[in-house]
C-alpha positions in Angstrom: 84.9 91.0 76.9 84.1 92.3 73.6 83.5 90.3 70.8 87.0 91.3 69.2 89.1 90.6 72.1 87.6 87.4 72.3 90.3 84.2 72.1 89.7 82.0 69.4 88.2 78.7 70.9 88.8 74.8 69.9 86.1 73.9 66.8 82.6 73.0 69.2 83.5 75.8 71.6 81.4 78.7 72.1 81.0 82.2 73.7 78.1 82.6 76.1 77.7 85.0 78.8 77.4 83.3 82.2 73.6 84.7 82.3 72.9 82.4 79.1 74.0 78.9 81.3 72.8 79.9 84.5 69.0 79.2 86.1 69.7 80.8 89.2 71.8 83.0 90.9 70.3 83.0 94.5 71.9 85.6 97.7 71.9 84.2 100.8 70.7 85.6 104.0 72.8 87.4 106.9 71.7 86.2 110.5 73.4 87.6 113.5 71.8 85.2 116.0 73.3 82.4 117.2 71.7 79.0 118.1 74.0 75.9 119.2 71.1 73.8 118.3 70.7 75.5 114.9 71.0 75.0 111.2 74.8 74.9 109.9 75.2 78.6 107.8 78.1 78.7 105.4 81.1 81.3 106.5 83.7 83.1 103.8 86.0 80.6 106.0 84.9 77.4 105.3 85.5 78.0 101.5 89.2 77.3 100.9 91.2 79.1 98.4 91.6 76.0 96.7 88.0 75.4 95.8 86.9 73.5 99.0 85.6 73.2 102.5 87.0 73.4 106.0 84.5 72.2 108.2 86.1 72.7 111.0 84.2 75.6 112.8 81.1 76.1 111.3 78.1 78.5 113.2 74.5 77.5 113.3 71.6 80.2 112.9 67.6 79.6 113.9 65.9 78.6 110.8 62.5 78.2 109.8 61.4 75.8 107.2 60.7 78.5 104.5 64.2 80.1 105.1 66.0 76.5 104.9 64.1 75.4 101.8 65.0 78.6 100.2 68.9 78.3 101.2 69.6 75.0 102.0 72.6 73.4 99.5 72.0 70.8 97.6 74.4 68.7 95.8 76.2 70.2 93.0 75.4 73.7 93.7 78.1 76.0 92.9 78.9 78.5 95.9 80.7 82.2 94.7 81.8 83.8 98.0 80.4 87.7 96.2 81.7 89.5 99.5 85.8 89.3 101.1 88.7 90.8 100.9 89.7 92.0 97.4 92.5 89.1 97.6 89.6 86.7 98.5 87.0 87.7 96.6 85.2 85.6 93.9 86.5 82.4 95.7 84.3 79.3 94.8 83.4 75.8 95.1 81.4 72.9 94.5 79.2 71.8 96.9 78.9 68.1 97.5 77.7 66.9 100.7 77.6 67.4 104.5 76.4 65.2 107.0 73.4 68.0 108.1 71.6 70.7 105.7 73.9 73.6 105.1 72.3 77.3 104.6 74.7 80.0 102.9 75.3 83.5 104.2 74.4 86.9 102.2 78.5 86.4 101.4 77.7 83.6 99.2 76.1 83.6 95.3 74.5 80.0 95.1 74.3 79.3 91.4 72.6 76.2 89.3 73.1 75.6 85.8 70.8 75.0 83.5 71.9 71.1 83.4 71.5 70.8 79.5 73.8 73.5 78.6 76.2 74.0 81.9 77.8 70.9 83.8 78.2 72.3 87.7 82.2 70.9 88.2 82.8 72.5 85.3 81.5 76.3 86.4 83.6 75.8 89.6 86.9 75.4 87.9 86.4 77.8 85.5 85.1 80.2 88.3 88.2 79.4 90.2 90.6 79.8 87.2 88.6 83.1 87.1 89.6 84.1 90.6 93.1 83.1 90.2 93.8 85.2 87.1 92.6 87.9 89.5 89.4 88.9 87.0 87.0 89.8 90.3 89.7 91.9 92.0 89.4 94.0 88.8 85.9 93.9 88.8 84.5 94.4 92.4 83.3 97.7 94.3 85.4 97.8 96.8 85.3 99.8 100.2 87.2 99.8 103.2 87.9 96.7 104.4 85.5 94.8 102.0 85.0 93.9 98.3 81.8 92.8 96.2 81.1 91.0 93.3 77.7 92.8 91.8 75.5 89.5 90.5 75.2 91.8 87.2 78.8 91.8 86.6 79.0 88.3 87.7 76.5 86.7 85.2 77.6 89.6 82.7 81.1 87.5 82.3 81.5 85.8 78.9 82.7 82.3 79.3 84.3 79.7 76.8 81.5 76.8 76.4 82.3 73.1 75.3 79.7 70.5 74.2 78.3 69.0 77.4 80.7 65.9 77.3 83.5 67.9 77.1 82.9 69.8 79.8 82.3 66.0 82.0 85.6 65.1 80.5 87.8 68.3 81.3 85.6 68.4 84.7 87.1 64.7 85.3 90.3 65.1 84.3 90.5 67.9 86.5 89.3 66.8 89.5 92.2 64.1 88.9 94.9 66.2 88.4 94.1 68.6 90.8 93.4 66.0 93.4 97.0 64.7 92.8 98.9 68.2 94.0 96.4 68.2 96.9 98.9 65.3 98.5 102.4 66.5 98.3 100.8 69.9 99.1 100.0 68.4 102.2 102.7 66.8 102.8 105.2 69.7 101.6 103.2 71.9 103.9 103.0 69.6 107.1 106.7 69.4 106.8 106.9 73.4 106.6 105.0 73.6 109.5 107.9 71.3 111.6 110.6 73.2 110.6 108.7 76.4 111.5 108.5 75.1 114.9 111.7 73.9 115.3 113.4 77.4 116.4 111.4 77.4 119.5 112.5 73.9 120.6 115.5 75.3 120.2 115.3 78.5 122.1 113.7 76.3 124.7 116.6 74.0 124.9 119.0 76.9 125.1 117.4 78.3 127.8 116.5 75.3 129.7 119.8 75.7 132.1 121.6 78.8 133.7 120.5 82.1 132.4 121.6 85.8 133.6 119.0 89.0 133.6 120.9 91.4 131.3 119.8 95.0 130.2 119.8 94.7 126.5 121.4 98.3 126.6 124.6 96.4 127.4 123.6 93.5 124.0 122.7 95.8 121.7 124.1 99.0 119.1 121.9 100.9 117.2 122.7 101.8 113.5 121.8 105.3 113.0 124.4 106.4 110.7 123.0 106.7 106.6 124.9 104.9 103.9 125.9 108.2 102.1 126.5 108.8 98.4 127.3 104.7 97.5 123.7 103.6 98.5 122.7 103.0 95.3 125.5 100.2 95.3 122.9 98.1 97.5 119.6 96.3 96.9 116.8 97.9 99.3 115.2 95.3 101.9 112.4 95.1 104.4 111.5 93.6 107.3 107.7 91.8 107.1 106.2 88.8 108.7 107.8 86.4 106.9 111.3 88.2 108.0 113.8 89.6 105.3 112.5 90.6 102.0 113.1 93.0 99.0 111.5 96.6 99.6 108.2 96.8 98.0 108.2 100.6 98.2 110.8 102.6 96.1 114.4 104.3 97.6 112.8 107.8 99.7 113.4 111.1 98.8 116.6 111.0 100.7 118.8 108.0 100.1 121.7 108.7 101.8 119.7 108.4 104.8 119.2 104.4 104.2 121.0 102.4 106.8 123.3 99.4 106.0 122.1 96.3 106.6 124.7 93.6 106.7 125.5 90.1 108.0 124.7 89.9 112.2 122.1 93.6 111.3 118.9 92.8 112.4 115.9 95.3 111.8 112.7 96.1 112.1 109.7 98.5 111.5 108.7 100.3 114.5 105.0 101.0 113.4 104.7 97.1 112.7 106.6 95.2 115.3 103.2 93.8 116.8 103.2 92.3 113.3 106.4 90.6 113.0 107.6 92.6 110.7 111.3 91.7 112.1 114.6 90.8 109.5 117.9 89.4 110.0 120.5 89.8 107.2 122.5 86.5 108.6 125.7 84.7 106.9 125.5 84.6 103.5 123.0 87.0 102.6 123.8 89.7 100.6 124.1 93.0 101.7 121.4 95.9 101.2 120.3 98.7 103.1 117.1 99.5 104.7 114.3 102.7 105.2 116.0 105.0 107.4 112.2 104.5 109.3 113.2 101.6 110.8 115.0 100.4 113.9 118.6 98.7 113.0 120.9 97.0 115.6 123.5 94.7 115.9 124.5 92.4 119.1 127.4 92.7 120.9 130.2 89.7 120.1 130.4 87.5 122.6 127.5 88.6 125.3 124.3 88.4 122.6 124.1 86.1 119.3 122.5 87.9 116.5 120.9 84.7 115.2 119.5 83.6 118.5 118.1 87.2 119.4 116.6 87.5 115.7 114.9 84.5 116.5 114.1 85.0 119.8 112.1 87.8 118.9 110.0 85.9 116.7 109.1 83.5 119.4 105.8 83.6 121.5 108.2 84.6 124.3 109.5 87.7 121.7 105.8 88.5 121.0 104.6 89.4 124.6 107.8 91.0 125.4 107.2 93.4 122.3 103.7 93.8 123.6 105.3 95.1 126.9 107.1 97.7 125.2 105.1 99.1 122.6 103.3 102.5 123.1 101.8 105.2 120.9 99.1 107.8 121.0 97.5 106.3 117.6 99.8 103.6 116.3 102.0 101.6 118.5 105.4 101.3 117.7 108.8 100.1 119.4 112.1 102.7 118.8 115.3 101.7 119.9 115.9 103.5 123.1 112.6 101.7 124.2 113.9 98.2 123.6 117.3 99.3 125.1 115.5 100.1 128.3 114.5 96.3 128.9 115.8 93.3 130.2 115.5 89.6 129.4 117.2 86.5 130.4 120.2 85.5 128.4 121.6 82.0 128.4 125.6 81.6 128.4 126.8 82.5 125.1 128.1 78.9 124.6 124.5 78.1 124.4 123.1 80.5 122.5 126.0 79.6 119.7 124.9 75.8 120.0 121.2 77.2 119.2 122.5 79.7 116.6 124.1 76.6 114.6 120.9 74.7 114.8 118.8 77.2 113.1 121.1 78.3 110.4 120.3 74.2 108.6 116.7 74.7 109.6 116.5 78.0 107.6 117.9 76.4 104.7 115.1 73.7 105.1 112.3 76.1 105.5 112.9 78.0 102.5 113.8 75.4 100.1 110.0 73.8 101.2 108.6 77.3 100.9 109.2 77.2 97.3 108.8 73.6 96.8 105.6 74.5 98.2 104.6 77.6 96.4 105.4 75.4 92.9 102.9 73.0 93.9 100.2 75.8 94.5 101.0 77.3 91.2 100.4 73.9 88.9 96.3 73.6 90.0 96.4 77.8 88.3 98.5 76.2 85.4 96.4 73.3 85.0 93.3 75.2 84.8 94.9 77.6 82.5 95.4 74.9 80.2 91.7 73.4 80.6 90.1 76.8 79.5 92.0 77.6 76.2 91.2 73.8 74.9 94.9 72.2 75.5 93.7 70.0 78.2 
């Protein structure tokens, strides 16, 4: 940041570079031994995204003395995880305690302040706000399937600087406020995970009595026909992992080839069904159309609910029955005429309708948490927003 497009900062604040507050800025050391008896070795996934740790697989390395005295983790280190995923990258935390010494991998940047100029907590939240605002995605080198934060572009950051006390006190009040969206986050996200699993209870239930072997070639019809001249009437979905979606990617060079994707359509793309990347467009939704790349259906009235297939699909049963019936040279992918030439079991369609009723409430449940949850991840960003331009 250059000295011009630097904010104006609260009267006692100052611009340092991080390089000015910082006594060291130690790499750690890769090991690809194992050794169940070992020294604990810090992993990119025992650093959470929300500036903690997840202890709960952790891999031990042989270690020497010299090696642990050089990279053991002392209290109040800050950790900078300098190799991910661009997404990932830059994550960071503060390291308090473990019950055994705790060495850090050649992924991790252990920095130490110089204690009269630089309070540790308050590096890590400001490192964090960093990584939020997405300021070491911009800056990492980046190659295929990996990102790094240099250590001279690291410490080369500038970096607003309160008077020692204020830093304790923002570092406090923090650490509060934060602390307080970690327990309906919790909460919000332990009840996400229920409804999740409800479907599959469900399914189970439904097909817990009679069930016939039926050739989905007598469930299904495939939509092949384009939308024609009106498709720019319709909003553009996808199908990802999450299920139905708005398309990402912009309307082809042939729109009139986009299918339409209405209430009961369910669809998918054929290069990423071993993903998930499945939608249903069910009661209520509005209608859209979709890439004429992927595979879209509809059930037959009566002999196959749309609801109960959509979500049958989803299911651990749906997963290995894809895996059955993908091929490919190179990428592995599931056309129509492939999934018309299986079978599954089929409960009565008076069950499957008892089943399709259930899920339609438990939908409504999931999403509403989704974004009850995804509101309380965003106020620890907003928070720390607020903490690092002086309003805090």
């Amino acid at each position: 940041m250059t000295p011009a497009a630097r904010k104006e900062l609260p009267e006692g604040w100052r611009w340092v570079r991080l390089a000015e507050v910082i006594r060291e800025a130690q790499g750690g050391f890769a090991s690809g031994e194992r050794d169940p008896k070992g020294v604990v070795q810090l992993r990119m996934n025992n650093v959470t995204n929300r500036g903690g740790f997840d202890w709960g697989s952790v891999v031990r390395v042989p270690a020497d003395r010299e090696t642990i005295e050089t990279y053991r983790l002392l209290e109040e280190d800050v950790v900078f995880n300098n190799t991910n995923s661009t997404e990932l990258v830059g994550k960071t935390a503060l390291f308090e305690a473990y019950c055994e010494p705790v060495l850090f991998s050649n992924h991790f940047t252990r920095l130490r302040t110089i204690p009269e100029l630089l309070t540790p907590p308050f590096l890590a939240f400001w490192l964090q706000e960093r990584w939020q605002r997405r300021v070491f995605a911009d800056i990492c080198n980046r190659w295929i399937g990996q990102s790094a934060v240099q250590r001279d572009k690291l410490l080369a950051l500038d970096m607003p600087l309160p008077p020692l006390a204020e830093q304790k006190r923002i570092a406090g009040v923090l650490s509060e406020q934060v602390g307080a969206v970690e327990r309906p986050r919790a909460a919000t996200e332990a009840q996400l995970e229920a409804a999740k699993a409800l479907p599959a209870a469900y399914l189970r239930q439904s097909l817990a009595g009679s069930r016939n072997l039926m050739a989905l070639s007598d469930c299904l019809i495939e939509v092949s026909r384009g939308i024609g001249s009106t498709w720019s009437q319709y909003r553009v979905l996808g199908a990802t992992r999450a299920g139905l979606a708005l398309a990402k990617e912009r309307v082809g060079k042939h729109p009139e080839r986009y299918k339409l994707v209405d209430a009961g359509t369910i669809f998918y793309n054929p290069m990423r069904i071993l993903l998930g990347s499945i939608a249903m467009v069910d009661e209520g939704d509005e209608t859209g159309i979709t890439s004429p790349d992927y595979v879209v259906l509809k059930t037959k009235q009566g002999v196959l609910h749309p609801r109960w297939f959509y979500y049958w699909l989803r299911s651990p049963e749906g997963d290995c029955f894809v895996k059955t019936l993908t091929r490919g040279a190179v990428r592995e992918r599931m056309l129509f005429r492939r999934l018309a030439e299986a079978s599954i079991e089929l409960p009565p369609w008076s069950a499957q309708t008892e089943a399709a009723a259930k899920l339609t409430p438990v939908r409504t449940a999931a999403e509403t948490m989704a974004q009850q949850l995804a509101a309380i991840n965003a106020l620890p960003a907003a928070l720390l927003r607020r903490a690092f331009s002086g309003e805090l």
